[in-house]
N, CA, C and O atoms as CSV, one atom per row, in Angstrom:
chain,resi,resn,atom,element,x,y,z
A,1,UNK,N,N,8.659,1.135,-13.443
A,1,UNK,CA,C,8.221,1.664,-12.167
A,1,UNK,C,C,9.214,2.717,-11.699
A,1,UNK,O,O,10.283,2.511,-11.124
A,2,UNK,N,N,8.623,3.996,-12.080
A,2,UNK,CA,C,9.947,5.256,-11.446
A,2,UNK,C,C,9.850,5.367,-10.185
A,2,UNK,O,O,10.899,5.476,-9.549
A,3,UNK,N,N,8.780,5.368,-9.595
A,3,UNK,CA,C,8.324,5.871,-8.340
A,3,UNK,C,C,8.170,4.741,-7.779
A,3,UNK,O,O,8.069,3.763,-8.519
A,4,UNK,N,N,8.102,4.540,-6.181
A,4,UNK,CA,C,8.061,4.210,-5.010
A,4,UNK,C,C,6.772,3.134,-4.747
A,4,UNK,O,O,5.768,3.786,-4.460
A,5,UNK,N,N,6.540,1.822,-4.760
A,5,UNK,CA,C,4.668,1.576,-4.345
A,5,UNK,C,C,4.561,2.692,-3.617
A,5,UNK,O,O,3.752,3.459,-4.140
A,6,UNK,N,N,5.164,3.226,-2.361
A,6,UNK,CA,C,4.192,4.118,-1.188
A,6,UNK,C,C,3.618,5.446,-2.117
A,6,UNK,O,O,2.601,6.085,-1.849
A,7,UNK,N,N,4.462,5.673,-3.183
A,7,UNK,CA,C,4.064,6.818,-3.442
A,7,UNK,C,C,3.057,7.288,-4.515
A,7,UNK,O,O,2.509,8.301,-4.950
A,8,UNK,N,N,3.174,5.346,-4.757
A,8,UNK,CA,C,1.820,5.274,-6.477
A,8,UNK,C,C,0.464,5.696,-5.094
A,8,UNK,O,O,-0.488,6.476,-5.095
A,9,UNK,N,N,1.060,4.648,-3.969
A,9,UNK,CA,C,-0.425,3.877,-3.237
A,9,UNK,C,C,-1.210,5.909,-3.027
A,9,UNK,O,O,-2.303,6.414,-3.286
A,10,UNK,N,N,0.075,6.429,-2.459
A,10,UNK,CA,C,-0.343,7.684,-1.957
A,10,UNK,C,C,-1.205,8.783,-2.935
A,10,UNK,O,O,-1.122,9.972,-2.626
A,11,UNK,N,N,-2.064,8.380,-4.159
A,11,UNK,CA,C,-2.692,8.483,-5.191
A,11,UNK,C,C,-3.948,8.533,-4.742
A,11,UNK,O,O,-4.718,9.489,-4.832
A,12,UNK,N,N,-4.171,7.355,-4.193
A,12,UNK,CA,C,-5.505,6.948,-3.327
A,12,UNK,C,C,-6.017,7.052,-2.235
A,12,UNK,O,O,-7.065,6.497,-1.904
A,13,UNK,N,N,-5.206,7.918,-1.406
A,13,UNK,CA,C,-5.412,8.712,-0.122
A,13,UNK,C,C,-7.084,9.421,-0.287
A,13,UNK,O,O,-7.315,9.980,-1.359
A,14,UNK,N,N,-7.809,9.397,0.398
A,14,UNK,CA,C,-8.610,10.215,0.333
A,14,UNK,C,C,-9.314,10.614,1.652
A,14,UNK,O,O,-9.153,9.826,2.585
A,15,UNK,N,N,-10.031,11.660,1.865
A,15,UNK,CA,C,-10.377,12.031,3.552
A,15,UNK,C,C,-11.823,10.993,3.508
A,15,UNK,O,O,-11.860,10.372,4.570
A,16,UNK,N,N,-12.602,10.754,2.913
A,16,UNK,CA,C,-13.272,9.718,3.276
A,16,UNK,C,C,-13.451,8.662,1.837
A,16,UNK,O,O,-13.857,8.737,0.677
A,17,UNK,N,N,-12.901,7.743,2.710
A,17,UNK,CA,C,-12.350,6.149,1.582
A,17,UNK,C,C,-13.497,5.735,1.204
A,17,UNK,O,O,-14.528,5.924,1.851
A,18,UNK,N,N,-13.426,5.083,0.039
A,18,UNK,CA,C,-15.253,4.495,-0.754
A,18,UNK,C,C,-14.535,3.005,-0.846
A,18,UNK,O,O,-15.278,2.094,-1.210
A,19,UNK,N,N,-13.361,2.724,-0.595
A,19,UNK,CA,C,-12.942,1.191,-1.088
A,19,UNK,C,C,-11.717,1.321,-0.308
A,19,UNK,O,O,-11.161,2.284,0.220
A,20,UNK,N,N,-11.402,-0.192,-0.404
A,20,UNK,CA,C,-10.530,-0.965,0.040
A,20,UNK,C,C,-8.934,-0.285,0.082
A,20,UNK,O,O,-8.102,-0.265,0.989
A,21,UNK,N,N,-8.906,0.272,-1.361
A,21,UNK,CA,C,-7.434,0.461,-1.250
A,21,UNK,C,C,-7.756,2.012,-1.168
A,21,UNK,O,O,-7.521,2.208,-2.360
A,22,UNK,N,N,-8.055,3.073,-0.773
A,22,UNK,CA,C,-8.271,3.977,-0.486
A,22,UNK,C,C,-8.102,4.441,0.615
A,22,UNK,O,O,-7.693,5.559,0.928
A,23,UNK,N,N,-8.595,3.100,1.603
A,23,UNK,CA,C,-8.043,2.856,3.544
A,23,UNK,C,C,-7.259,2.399,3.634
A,23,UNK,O,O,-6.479,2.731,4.526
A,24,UNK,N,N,-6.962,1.343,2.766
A,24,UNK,CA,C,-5.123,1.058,2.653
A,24,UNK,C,C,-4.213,2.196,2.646
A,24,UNK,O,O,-3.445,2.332,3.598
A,25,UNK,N,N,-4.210,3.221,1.461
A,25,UNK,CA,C,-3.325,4.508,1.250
A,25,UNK,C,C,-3.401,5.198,2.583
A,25,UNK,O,O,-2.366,5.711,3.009
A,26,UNK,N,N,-4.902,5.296,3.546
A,26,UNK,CA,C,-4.839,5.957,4.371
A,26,UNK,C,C,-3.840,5.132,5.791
A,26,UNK,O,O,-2.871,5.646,6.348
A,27,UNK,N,N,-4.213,4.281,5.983
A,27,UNK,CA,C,-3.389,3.907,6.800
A,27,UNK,C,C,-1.932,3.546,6.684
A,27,UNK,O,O,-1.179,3.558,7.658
A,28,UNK,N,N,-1.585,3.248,5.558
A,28,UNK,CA,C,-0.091,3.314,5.177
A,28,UNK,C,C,0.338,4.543,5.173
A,28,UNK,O,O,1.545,4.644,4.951
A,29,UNK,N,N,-0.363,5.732,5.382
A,29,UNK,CA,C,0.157,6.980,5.405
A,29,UNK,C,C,0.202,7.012,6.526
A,29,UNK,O,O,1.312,7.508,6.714
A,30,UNK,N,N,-0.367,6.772,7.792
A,30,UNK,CA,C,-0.144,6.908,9.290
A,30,UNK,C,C,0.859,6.038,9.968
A,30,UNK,O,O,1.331,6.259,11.083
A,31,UNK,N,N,1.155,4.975,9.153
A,31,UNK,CA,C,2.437,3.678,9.271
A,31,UNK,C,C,3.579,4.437,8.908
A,31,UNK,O,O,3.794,4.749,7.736
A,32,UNK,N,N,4.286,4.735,9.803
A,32,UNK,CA,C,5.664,5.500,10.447
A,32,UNK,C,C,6.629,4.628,9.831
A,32,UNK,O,O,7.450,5.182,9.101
A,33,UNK,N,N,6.725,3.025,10.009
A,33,UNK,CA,C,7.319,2.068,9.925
A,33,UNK,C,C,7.174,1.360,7.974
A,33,UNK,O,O,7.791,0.536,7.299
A,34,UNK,N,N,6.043,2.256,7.770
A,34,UNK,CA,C,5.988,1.761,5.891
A,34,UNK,C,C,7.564,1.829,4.794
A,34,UNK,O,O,8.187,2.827,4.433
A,35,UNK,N,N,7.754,0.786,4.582
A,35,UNK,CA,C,8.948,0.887,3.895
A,35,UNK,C,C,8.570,1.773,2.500
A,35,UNK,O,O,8.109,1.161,1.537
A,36,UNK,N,N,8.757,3.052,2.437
A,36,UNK,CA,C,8.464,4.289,1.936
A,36,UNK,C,C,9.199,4.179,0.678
A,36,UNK,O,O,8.615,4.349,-0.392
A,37,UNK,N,N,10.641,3.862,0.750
A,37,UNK,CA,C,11.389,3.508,-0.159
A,37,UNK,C,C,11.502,2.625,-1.456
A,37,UNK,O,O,12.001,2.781,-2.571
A,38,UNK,N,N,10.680,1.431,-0.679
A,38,UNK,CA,C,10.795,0.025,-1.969
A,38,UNK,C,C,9.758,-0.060,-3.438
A,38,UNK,O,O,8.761,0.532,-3.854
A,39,UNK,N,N,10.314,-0.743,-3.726
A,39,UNK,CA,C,10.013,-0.572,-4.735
A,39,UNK,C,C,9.744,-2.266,-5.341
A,39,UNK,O,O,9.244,-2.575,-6.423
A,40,UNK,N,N,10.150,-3.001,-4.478
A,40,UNK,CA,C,10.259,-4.520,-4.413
A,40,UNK,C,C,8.761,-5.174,-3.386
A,40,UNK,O,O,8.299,-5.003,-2.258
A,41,UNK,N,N,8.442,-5.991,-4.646
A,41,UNK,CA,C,6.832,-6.408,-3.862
A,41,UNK,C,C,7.091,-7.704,-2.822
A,41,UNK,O,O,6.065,-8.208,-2.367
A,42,UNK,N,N,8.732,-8.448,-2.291
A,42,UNK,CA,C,8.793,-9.078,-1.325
A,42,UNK,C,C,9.206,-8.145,0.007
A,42,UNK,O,O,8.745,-8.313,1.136
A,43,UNK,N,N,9.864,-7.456,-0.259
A,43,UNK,CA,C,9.574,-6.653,0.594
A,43,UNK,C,C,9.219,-5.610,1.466
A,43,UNK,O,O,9.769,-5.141,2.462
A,44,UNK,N,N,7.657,-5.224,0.571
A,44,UNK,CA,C,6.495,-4.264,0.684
A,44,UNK,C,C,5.433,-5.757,1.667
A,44,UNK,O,O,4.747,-5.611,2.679
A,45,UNK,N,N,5.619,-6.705,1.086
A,45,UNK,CA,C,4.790,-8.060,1.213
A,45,UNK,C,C,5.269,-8.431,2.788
A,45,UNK,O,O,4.494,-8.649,3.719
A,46,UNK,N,N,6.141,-8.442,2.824
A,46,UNK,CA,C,6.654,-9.316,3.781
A,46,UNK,C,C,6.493,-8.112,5.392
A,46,UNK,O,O,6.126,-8.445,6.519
A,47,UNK,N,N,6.942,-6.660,4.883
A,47,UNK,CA,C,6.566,-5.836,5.715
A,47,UNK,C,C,5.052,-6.174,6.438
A,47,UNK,O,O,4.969,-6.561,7.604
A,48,UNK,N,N,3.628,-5.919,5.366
A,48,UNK,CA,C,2.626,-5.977,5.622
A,48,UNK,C,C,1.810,-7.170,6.525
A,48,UNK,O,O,0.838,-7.305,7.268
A,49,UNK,N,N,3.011,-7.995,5.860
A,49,UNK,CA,C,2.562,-9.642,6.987
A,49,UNK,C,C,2.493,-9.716,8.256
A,49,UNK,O,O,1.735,-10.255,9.062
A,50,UNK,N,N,3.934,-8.725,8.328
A,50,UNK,CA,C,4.038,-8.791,9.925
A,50,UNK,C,C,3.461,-7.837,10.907
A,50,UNK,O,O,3.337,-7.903,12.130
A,51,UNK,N,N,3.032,-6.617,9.732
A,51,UNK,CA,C,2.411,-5.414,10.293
A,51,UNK,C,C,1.443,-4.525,9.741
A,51,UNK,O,O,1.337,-3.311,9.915
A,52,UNK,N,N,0.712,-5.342,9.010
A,52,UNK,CA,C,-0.423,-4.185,8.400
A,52,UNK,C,C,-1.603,-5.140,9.023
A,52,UNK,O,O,-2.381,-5.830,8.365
A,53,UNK,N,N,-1.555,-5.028,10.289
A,53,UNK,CA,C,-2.750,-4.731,11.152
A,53,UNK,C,C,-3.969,-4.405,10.417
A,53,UNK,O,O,-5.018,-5.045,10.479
A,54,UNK,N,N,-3.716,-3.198,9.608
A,54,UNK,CA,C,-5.205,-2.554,9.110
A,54,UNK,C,C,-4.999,-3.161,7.656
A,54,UNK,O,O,-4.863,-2.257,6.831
A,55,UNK,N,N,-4.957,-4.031,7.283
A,55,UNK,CA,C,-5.166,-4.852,6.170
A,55,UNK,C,C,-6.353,-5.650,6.619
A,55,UNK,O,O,-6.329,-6.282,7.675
A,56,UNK,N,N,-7.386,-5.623,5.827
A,56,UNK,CA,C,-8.801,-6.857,6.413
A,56,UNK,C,C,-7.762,-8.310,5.673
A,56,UNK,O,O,-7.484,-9.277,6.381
A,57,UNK,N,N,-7.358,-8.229,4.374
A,57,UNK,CA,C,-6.681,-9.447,3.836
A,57,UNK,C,C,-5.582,-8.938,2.863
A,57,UNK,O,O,-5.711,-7.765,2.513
A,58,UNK,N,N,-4.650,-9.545,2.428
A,58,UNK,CA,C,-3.617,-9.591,1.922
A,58,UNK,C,C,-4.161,-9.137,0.304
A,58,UNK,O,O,-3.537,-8.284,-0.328
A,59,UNK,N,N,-4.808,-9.495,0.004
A,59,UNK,CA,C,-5.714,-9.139,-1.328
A,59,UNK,C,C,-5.611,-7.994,-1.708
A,59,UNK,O,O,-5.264,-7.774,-2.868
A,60,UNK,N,N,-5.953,-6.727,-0.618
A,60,UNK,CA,C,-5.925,-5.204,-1.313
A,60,UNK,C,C,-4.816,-5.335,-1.238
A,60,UNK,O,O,-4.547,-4.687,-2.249
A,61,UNK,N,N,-3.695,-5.703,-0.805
A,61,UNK,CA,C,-2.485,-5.121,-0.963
A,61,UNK,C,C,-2.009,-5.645,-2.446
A,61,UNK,O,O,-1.366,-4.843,-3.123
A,62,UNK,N,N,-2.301,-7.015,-3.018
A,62,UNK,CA,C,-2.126,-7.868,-4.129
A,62,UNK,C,C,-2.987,-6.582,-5.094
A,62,UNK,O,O,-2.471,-6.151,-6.126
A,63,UNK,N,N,-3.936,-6.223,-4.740
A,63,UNK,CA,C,-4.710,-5.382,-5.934
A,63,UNK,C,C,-4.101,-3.882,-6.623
A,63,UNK,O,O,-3.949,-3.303,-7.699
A,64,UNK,N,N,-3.919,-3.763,-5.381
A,64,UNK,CA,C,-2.657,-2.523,-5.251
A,64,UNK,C,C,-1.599,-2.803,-5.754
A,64,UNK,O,O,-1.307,-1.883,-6.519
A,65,UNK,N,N,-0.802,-3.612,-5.758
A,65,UNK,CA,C,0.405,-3.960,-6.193
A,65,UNK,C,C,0.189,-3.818,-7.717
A,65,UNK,O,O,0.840,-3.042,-8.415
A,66,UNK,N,N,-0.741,-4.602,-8.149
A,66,UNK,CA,C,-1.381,-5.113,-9.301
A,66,UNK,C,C,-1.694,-3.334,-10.654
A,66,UNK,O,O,-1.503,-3.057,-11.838
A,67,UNK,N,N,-2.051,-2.901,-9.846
A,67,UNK,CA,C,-2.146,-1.314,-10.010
A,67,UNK,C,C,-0.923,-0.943,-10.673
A,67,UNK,O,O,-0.744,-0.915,-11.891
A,68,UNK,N,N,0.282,-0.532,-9.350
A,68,UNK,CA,C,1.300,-0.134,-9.453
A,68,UNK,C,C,2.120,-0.596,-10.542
A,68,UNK,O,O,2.668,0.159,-11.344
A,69,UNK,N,N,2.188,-1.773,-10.554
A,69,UNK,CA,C,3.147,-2.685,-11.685
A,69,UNK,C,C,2.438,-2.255,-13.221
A,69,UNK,O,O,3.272,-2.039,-14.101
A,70,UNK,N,N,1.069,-2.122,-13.596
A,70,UNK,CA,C,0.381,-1.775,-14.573
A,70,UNK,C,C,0.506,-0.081,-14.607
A,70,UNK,O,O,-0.103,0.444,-15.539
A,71,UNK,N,N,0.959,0.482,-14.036
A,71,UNK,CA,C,0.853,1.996,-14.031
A,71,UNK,C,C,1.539,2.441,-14.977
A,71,UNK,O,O,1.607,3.654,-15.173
């Protein structure tokens, strides 16, 4: 993993989202507070628990992760 999760996730940005992790990228791009840096899935995880509001469930973020680590 060279790069950043924020910056795999930022792959999947798109101006209108067809899925789950697509509104994830988008709103983690408007999250000021996204630990931008890590690279560690406890604490990308532990961030989102307390503050990804725009998460419907913990799942896209697990799918995403799931992504990143396979990339």
């Amino acid at each position: 993993m060279n790069k950043t999760f924020y910056h795999f996730l930022m792959k999947y940005r798109h101006p209108e989202p067809k899925d789950d992790i697509s509104r994830f990228a988008n709103q983690a791009y408007l999250d000021h507070g996204f630990p931008k840096t890590s690279k560690k899935y406890e604490e990308v995880s532990s961030y989102l628990e307390l503050n990804g509001f725009y998460l419907d469930n913990m799942s896209i973020f697990d799918e995403a992760w799931s992504l990143y680590v396979n990339d």
